[in-house]
LUMNUVEX-486352 format. One record per residue: residue in one letter; x, y, z of N, C-alpha, C, O in turn. Coordinates in steps of 0.05 Angstrom, whole numbers, plus 5000, padded with zeros to 4 digits. Example, Ala and Ser with C-alpha at 12.3 -4.5 7.8 and 13.67 -1.06 7.14 Angstrom:
BEGIN
A526448865156524649105156526449345156528549345169S525749555142527349795143525850015157526850235161
This chain:
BEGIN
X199376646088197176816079198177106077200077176090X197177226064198677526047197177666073195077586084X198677896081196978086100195078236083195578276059X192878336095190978456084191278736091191578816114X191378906071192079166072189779276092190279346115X186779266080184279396100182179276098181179176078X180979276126179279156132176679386134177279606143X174079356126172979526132169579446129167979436110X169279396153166379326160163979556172164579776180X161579476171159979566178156979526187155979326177X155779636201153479436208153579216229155279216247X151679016226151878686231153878586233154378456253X156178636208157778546217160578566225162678446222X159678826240162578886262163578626280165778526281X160978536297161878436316162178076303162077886318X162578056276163977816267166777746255168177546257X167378006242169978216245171678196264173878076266X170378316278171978396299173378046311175777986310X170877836323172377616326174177536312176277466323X173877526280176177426256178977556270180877416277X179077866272180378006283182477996309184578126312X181077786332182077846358183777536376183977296369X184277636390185177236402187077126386188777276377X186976886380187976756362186376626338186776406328X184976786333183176756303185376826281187476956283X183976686256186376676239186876966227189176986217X185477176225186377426215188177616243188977846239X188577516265189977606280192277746277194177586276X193278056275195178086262195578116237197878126229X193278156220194178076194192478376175192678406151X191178516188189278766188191778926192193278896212X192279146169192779406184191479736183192279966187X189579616176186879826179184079676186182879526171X183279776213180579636210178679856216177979876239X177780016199175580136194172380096204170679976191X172080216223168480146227167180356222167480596225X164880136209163680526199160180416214159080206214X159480636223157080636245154780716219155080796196X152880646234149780766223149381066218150281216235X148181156196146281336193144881486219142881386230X145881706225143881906239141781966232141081876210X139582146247137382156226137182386204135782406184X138682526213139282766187139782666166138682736145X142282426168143982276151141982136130141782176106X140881976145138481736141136281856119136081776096X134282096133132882246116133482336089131782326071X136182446085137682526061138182236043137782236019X139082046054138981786037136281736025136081746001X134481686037132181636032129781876013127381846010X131382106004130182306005127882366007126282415989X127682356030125182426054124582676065125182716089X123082926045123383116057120783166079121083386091X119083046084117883106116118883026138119582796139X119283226162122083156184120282926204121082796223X117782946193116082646217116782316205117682116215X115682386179115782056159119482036166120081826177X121182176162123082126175123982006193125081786189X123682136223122582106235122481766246123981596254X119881816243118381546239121081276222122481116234X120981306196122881076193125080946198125980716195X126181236212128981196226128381066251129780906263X126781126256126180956296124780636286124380456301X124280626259124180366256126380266243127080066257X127880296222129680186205132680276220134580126222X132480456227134980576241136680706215135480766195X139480736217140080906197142480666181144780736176X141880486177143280246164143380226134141980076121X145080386124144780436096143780226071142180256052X145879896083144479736068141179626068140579416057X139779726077136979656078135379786057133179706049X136880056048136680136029136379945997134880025978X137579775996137679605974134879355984133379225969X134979366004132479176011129579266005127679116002X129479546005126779636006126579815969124979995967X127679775953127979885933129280175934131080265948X127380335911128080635906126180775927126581015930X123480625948121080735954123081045970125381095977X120881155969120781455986119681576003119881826004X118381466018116181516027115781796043117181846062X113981966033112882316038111582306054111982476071X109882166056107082176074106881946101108481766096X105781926120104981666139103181496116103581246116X101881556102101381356088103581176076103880936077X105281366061106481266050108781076070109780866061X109381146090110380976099108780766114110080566122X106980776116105480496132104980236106104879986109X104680426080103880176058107180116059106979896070X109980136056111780106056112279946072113179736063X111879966104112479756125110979446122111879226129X108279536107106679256100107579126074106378926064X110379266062110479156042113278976048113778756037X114879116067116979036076116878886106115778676106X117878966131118178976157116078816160116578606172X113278856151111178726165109478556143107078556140X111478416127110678246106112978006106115478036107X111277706106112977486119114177376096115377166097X113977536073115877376050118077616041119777606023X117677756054119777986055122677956072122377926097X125477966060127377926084128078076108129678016126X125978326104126578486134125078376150125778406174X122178216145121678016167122877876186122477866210X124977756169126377636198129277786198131077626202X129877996194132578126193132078076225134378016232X130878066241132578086270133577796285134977796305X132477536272132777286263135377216249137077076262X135877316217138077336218140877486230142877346230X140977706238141577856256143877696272146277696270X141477516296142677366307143577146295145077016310X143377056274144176746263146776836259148576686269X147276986251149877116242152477136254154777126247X150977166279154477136304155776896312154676796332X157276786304157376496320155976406348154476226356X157676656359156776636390154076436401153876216412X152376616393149576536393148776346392148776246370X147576176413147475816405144675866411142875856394X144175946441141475866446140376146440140476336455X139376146419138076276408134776436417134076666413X133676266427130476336443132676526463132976766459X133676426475134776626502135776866502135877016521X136676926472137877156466135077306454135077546451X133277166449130877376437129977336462129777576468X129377236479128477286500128977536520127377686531X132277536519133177766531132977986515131578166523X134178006489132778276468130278366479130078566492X128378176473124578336478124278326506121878336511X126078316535125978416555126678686562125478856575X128978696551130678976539128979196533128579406543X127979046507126079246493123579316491122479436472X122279206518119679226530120679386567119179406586X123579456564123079696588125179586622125679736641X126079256620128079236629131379196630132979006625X131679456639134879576627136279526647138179686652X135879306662138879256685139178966689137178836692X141678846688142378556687139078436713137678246716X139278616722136878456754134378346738133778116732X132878656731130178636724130678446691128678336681X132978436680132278236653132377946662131577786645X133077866681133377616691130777596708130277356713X129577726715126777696730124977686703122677586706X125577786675123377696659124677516651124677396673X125877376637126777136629126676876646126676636639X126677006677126776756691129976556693130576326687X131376746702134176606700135776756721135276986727X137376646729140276786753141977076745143077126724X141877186759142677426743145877296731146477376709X147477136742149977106736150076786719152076646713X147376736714147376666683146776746659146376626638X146576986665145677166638148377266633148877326610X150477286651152577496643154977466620156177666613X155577186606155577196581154077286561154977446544X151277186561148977286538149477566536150277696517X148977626557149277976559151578036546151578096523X154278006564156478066541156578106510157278286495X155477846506155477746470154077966459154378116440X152077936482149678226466151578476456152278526433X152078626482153278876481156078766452155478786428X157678696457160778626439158178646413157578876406X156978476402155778426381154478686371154778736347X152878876389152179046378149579116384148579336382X148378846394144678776391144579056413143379266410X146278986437145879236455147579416467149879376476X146079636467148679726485148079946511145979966523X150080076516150180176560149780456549150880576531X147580526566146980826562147780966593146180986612X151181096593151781216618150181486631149181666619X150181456648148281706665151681916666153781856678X151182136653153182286656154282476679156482596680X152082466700153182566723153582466745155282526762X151882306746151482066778153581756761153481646739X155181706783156781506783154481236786154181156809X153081126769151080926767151780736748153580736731X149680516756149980276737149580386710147480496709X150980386686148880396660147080186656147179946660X145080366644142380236634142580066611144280126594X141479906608141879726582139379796559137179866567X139979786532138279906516138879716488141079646479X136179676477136679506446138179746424137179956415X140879606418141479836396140779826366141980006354X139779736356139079596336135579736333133879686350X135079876314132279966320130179786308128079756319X130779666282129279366276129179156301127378996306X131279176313130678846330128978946350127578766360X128579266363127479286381124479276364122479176375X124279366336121979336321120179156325117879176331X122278876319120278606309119878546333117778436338X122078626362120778486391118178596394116478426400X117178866390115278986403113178976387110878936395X113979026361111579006348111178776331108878696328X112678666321111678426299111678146325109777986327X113078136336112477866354110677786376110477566387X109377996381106677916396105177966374102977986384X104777996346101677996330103577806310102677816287X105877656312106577416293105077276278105877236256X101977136288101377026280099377166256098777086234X098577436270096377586241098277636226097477626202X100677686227102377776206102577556189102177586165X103177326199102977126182100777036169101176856152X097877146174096377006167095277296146092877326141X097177466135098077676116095477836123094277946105X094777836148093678146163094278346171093078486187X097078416157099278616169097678886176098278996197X096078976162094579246167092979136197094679026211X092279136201090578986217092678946248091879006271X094478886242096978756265098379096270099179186291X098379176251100379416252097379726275097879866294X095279696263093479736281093679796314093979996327X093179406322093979356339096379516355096079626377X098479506340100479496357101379846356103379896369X099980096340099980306341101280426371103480536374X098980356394099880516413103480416420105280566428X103480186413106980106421108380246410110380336420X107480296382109480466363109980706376112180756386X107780876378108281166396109881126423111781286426X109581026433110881046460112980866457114680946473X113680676446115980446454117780566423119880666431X117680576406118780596393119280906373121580986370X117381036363117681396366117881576379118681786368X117181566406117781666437121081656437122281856429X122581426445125181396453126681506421128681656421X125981446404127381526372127781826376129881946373X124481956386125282266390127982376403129882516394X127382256427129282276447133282226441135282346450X132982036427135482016412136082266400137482436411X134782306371134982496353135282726369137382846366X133682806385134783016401137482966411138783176406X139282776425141182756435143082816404144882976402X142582716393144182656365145182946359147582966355X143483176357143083376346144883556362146483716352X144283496394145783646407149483656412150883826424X150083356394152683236401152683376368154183556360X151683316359153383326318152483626310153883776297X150583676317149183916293148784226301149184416287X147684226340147584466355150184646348152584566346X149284916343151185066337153685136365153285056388X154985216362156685326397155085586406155085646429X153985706389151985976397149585826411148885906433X148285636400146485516421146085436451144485436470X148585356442148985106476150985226485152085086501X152285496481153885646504157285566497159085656511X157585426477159985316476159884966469157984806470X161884936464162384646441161384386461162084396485X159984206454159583986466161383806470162583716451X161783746492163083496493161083166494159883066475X161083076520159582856515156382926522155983126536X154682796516151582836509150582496525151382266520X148882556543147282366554144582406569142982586562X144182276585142382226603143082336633145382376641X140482386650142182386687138582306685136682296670X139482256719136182316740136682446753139082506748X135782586772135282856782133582776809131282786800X133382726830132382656853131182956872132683136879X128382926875127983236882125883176920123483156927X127583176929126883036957124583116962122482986965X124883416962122683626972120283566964118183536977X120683536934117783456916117683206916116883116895X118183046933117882746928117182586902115382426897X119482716885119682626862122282506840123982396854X122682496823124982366802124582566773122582636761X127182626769126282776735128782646730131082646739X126682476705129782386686129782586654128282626634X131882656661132182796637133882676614135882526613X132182816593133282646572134782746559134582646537X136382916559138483096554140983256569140483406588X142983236561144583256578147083336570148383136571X149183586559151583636550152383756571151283896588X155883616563157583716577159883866559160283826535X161084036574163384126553165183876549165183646557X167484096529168483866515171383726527172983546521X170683956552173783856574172983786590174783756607X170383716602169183556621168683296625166783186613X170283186642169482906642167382796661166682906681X166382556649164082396662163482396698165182326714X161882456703160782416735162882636760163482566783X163482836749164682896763162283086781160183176770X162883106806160883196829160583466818158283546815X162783646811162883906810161984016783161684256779X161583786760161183816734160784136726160184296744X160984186709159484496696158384376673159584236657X155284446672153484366647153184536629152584766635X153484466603152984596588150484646571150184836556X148784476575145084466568144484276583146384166594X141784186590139184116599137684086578137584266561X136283876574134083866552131983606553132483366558X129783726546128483576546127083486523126683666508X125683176511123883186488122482886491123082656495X119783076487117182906490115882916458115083106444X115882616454113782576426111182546430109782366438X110582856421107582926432105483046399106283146378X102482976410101483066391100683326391099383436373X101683456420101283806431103083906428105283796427X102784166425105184336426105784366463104084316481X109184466468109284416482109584676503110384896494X108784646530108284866546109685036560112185016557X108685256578111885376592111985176616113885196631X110485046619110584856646112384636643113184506663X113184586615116284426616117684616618118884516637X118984846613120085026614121085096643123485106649X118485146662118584976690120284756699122584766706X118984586697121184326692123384396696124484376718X124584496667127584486675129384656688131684616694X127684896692128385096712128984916736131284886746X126784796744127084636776129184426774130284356796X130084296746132484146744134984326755136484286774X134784566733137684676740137984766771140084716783X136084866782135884886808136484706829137784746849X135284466821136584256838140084146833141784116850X140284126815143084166805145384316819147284236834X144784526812145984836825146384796857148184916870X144084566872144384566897146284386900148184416915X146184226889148583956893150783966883151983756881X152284266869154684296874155884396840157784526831X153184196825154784186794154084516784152084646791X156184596764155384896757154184866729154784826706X152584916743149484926722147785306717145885356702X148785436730147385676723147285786701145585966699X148985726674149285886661148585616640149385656617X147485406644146085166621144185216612142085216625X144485266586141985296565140284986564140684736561X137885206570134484996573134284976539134685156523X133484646534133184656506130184496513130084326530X128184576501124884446500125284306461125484426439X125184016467124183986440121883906441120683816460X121083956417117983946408116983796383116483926363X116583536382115083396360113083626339112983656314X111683756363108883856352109284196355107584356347X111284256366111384536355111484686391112084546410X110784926391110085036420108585216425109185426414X106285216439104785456448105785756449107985816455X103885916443105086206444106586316462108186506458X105886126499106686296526109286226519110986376530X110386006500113185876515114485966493116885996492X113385996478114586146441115886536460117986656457X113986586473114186816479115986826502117087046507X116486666513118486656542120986606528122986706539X121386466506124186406488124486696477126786776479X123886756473124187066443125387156468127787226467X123687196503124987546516127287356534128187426556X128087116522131086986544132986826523132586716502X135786876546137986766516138486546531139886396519X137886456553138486286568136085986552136085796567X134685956532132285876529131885766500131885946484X131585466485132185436454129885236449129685016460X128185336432125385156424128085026395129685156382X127084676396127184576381125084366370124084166382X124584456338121884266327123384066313125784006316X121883976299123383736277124183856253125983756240X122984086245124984196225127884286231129784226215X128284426253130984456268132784256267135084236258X130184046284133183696288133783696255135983586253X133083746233133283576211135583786193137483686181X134984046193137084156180137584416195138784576181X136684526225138284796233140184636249140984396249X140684856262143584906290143085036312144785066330
């Protein structure tokens, strides 16, 4: 067999690739470029789609994710408005003669791996209904934790999921659906399956509204913010160049409380979990239909503060507030008289720094 100059996958099917690729599979050795090319950001995503409102954006990216070929699935549409994207989703995603119906169906058909199939959607829509640790997915599925620990594997290698590290506390990573359709059809199309099928999609999509906001545009915010702060934040923003961008919790004894924050840079010579870390931002973002207050602002004051006590050097970490819906005057006005301080809306995530 002739060597193959380049290999170059993307999507779905990395993690089929990659097997062709590894062991003693027959392309073993025989690649001398293997190229992976990742998803669409949402800056990225919006510009494909030319989508200039930064919500309908937004919005499609936390459902479709930024998977370029889906693009050919859903035509030339464009969608400007929430209307326009909700008649879109009923024409596509939440229409049973449509192939993005079962894209998370095929998805999985696709990997060899995959035999028992119920088990792996089973674990997906545990995932993606809020249990993110080998324990609690095996308490919804009803199985041993150390018989899940292939499935799991296959998951993560394949792609369906992946480990979201806590960047300062030496902890388990959290497990998370990577795939923003498969977490789609778990949450929203497979508990109203049957109205969908019975071509009530308006009706099902209804229903399942509040999930959308909170299970699936909620955490999308939260990304996009992370996204923004690793690829797009200027070095005038965040005090200097990012290195890695994550998550922490924040344990506040006194207040007998937990802040998980959903933002998190480090410089770019800083490595993971170290006790002494020096932070380079703090941030927070809530998908809200308010603008947002100085009392998150608060918030993260009492983050850095707690921080600061436990050793990591945090005094000089820029507070970033993002805001779906914009911000009240007190907190608009507390940013203008501090440099320590950075309102970000959705026009920002989408084209400032």
């Amino acid at each position: 067999m002739p060597r193959s100059r380049h290999v170059i996958v993307c999507g779905s099917s990395l993690s089929v690739m990659a097997e062709l690729l590894s062991g003693t599979k027959a392309l073993r050795g025989r690649a001398e470029l293997d190229l992976r090319l990742g998803p669409f950001d949402y800056r990225q995503t919006a510009g494909y789609y030319g989508i200039e409102d930064p919500l309908v954006a937004l919005h499609l990216y936390a459902i479709l994710g930024g998977t370029p070929g889906y693009r050919d699935l859903i035509g030339t549409a464009s969608p400007q408005s929430s209307g326009d994207l909700r008649e879109l989703l009923l024409q596509t995603v939440a229409n049973p003669s449509h192939a993005l119906f079962s894209e998370a169906e095929y998805l999985l058909r696709e990997d060899p791996r995959i035999v028992e199939r119920s088990l792996y959607h089973s674990i997906l829509g545990a995932v993606a209904d809020g249990a993110h640790t080998p324990t609690a997915i095996a308490a919804r599925v009803g199985r041993q934790v150390t018989a899940l620990s292939h499935a799991l594997s296959v998951l993560r290698t394949a792609g369906f999921l992946r480990r979201r590290e806590d960047v300062l506390r030496r902890r388990r990573p959290v497990l998370e659906v990577a795939d923003p359709i498969v977490r789609f059809t778990d949450l929203v199309i497979d508990p109203y399956r049957a109205v969908y099928e019975d071509r009530r999609g308006r009706r099902a999509l209804e229903q399942a509204e509040p999930t959308l906001r909170s299970q699936i545009y909620g955490p999308a915010f939260e990304q996009v913010a992370r996204e923004w702060v690793a690829r797009y934040a200027a070095t005038e923003t965040l005090g200097g160049p990012a290195g890695q961008v994550g998550t922490t919790v924040v344990n506040d004894a006194r207040g007998r409380s937990q802040y998980e924050v959903d933002v998190v840079a480090l410089p770019v010579d800083q490595a993971l979990h170290d006790p002494h870390a020096r932070i380079l931002a703090l941030g927070e973002a809530k998908d809200s239909d308010s603008p947002r207050k100085v009392v998150d602002l608060h918030r993260l004051e009492r983050i850095r503060d707690l921080l600061i006590g436990r050793g990591y050097r945090a005094g000089d970490a820029r507070l970033l507030v993002f805001g779906r819906s914009g911000f009240d005057a007190e907190l608009a006005d507390a940013a203008r008289r501090r440099s320590d301080v950075e309102l970000v809306d959705l026009e920002r995530l989408g084209s400032g720094q």
